[in-house]
N, C-alpha and C positions, 0 to 999 in steps of 0.2 A: 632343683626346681626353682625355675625365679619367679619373683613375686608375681610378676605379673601372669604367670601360666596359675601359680595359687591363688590370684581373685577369679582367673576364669573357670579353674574349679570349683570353687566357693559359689560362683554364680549359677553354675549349671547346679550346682548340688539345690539350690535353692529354688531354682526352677522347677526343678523336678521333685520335688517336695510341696511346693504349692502348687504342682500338678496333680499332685496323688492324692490331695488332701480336698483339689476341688471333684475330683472323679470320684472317692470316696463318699463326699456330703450330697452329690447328686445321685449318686446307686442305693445313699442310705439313709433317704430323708427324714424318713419315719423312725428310724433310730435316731439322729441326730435331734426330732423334736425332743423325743422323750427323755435323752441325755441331756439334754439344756433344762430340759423339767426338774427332774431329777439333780441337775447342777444346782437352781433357785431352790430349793424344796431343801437340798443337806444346805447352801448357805444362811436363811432361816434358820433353821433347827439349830446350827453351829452359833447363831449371833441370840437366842433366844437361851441355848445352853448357859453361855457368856453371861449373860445378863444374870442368870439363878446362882449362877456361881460364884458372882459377885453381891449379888442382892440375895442372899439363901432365903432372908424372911418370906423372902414373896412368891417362891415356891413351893407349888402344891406339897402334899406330903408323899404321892407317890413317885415324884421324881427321886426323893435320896436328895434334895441339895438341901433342904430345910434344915433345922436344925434342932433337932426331936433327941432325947432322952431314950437310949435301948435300953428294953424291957431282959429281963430275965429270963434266961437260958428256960425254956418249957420243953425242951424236946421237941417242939412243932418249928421247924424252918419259917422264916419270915418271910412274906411276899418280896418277887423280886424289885427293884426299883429301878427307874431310867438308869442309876447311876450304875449299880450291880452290871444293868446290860450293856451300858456303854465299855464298863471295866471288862467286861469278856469279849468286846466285840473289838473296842481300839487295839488289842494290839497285833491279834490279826488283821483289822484293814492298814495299819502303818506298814503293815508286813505287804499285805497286797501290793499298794503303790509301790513301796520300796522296788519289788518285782516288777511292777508293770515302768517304772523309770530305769531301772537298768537295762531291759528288754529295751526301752528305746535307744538309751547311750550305746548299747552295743549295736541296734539295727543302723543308729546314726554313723557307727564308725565303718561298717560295714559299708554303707554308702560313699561314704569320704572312702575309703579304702577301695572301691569298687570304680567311684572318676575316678582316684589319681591311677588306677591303672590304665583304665581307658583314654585317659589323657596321656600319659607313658606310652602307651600303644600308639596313638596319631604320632606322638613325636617319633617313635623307633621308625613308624614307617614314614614321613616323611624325612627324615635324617636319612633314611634309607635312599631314598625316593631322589632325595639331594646328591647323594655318592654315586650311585648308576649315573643320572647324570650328568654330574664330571666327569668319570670313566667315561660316558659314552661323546662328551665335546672332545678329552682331549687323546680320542682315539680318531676322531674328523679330524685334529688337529694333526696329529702325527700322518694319516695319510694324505692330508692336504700338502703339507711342506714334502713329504717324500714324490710327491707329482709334480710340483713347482720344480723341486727341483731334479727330478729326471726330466722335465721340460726343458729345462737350463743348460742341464749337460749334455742330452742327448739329440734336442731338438734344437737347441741355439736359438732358446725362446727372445734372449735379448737382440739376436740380427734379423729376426723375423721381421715383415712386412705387415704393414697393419691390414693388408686383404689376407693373411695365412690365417687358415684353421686354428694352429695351433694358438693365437692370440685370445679368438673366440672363445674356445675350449679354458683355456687361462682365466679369462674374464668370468664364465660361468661357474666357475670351478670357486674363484674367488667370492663371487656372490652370493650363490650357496650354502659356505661356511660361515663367512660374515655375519648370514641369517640366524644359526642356530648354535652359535657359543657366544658366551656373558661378555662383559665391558673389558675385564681385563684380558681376555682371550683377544678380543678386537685387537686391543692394541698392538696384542704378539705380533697379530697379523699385518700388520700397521708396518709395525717395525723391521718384520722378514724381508717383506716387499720392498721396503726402502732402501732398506742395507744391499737387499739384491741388485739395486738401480733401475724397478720394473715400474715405479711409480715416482721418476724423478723430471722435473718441467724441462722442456718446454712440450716436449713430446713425449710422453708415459708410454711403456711398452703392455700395459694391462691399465684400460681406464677403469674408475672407478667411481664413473657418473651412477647415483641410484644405490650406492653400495649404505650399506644398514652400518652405521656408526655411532648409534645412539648410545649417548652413557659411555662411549670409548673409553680407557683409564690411560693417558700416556702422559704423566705429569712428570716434565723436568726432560722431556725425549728430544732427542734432535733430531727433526722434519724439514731443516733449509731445504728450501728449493722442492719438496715436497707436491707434486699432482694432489689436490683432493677437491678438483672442481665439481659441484652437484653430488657430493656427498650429503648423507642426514647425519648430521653430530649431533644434534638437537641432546645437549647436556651433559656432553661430551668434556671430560677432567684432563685440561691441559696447561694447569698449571705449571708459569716457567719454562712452556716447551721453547723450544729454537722452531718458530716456521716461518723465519727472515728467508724472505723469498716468493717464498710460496702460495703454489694458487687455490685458493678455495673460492673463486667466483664462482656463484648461487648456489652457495654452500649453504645447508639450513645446521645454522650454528646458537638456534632459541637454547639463553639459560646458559650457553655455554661458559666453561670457569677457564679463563685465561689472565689470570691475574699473573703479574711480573714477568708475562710471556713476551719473546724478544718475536713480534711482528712485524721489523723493519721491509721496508718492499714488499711488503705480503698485495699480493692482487685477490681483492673480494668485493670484487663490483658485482651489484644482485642480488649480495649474501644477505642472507638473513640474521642477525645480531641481538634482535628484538629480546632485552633484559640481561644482555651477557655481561659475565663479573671479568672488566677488564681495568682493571686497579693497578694504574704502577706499570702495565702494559708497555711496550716500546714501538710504536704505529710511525715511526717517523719515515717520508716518503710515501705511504702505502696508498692504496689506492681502492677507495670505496666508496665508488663514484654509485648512486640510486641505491646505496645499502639501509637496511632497516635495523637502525640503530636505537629506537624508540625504550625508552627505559632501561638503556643499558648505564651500568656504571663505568664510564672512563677519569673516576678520580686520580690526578697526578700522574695522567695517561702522556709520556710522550708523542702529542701531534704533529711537529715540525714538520712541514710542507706538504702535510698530508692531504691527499686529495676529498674533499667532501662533497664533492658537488652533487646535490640533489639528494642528497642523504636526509632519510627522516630520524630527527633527533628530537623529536616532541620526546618531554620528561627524563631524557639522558642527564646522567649528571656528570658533570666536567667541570668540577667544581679542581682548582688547582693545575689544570691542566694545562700541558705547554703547547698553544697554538700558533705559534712564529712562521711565519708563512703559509699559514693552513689555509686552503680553499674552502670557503663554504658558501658558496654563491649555489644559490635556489635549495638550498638545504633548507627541508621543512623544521622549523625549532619552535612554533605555537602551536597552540592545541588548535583542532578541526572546530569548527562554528556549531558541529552539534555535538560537540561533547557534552556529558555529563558529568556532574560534579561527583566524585569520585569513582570515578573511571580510570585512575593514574596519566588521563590525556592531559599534561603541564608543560609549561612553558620547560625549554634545556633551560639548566644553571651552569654557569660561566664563572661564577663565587671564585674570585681571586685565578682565576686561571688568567696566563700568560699569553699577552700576543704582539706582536709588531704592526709595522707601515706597511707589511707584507701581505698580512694576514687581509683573506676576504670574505666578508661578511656577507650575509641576505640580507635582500634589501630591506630598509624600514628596522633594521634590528638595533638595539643602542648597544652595544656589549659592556660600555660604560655604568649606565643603570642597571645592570645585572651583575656588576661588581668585578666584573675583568679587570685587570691591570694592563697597562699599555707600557711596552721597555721598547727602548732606542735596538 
């Protein structure tokens, strides 16, 4: 049981204890006065006791605290005294409480032992819940791939016509699945398709415009040359993949992790980029020409003759990056006139990044006073 599942029992236990206790003092009002009563009434008595038994002189004589001379045995018993009745009565009331405090430590454990089953219970059946569900993806799984490819062999899904059925039928088949297995499943899928040559540019034999990509896992995959135009990757794990080539134009690639990924000639004009971790990336040639680059990281991004034009790069940072003949003419890189102050809508940083005689700026831009370096 990890901690954090024992404060959430800890908490429910708690809950539901200052539950019981406010349902309790609203059903039992009028006992609870009289016990508060009764509460003030024995702490008096108990601090007045205290006091005679420290001060004996100044207690009456029928309490027993005073400090009196016993008389001689007469055969007549002697009136009782507070103290006589407290001695008979203390050690059955210690006795009581004693009982009534273990009654609670055991009702308490009973409760703690009663969540953590029922919190054991959620978890069996969500763990449960978890395993049918994989069983039931990678049972889509296995009959997906055995359709593909009796498509393959039997149908000659790769000589087909983009007007045949059986392309359609592929497509929807593909979509489908995509919809209803997790990130790393995606990527199997990813990777079937591409090894098969059903999703390799210029012409893919199964597009996969619309296809559900989100969170895809294919970190380190090789995807050159790769169709994935008007896919959703929106946070899609590809670091280090190989997709030198390849087309992801209006691709929604929001958050996406492409760090040290080799994107040499990649075509993503459209794409969407807005925050992606592209660190150490290799963009040289590529071409993302109206892409929404707006707070993405391309630190130490190889940009060599990449095309930027009209690319919004408000708040990107390109701090170190090599832009030697990089195009960025009409490339948005200030913030809109109605920004607000902390909105992340900032000026791109250029901090030590690299560029040439080549390199084309927007206009009005200093890349100088933003700390570029300029090399021969």
């Amino acid at each position: 049981m990890s901690a954090t599942e024992r404060n959430q029992a800890q908490e429910l236990e708690n809950r539901n204890a200052w539950g019981r206790w406010q349902n309790w003092s609203i059903e039992h009002a009028v006992l609870g006065f009289i016990a508060a009563v009764m509460a003030v009434f024995l702490l008096i008595l108990l601090a007045v006791i205290i006091f005679w038994a420290l001060f004996p002189h100044t207690a009456p004589a029928w309490t027993g605290f005073n400090e009196t001379t016993h008389p001689l045995y007469t055969g007549i018993s002697p009136s009782k005294t507070l103290w006589d009745w407290l001695g008979l009565l203390i050690i059955p009331l210690f006795l009581a409480i004693g009982a009534a405090w273990i009654g609670r430590m055991q009702q308490t454990r009973e409760m703690r032992a009663h969540a953590f089953e029922q919190m054991q219970a959620d978890q069996d059946r969500e763990n449960d819940w978890a395993i049918e569900m994989d069983r039931q993806e990678q049972v889509l799984m296995d009959r997906y791939f055995e359709r593909i490819t009796h498509y393959l062999l039997d149908f000659d899904l790769r000589s087909s016509s983009g007007e045949d059925e059986i392309r359609t039928i592929a497509r929807a088949s593909t979509l489908a699945v995509l919809r209803l297995v997790n990130a790393q499943r995606k990527g199997m899928v990813i990777q079937f398709l591409y090894e098969t040559g059903l999703i390799s540019t210029p012409r893919p034999v199964i597009e996969l415009e619309g296809a559900n990509l989100h969170e895809m896992a294919l970190e380190s995959a090789d995807l050159h040359g790769a169709h994935l135009a008007g896919t959703d990757m929106d946070g899609a794990r590809l670091d280090h993949a190989n997709l030198s080539g390849a087309n992801l134009a209006a691709g929604n690639l929001i958050e996406a992790q492409l760090r040290g990924a080799d994107l040499t000639d990649l075509y993503a004009a459209d794409a969407y980029l807005s925050s992606a971790h592209l660190q150490k990336a290799i963009l040289k040639s590529a071409v993302l020409t109206n892409t929404l680059l707006n707070n993405a990281s391309l630190i130490q991004a190889d940009l060599r003759e990449a095309d930027l034009q009209g690319t919004n790069l408000v708040g990107a940072d390109l701090s170190q990056a090599n832009l030697a003949g990089a195009n960025l003419s009409e490339a948005k890189v200030k913030p809109s006139k109605t920004a607000v102050a902390g909105d992340e809508d900032e000026t791109v940083l250029v901090n030590e990044a690299v560029y040439d005689a080549a390199t084309i700026w927007p206009e009005a831009f200093d890349p100088d006073a933003g700390g570029a370096v300029l090399t021969n």
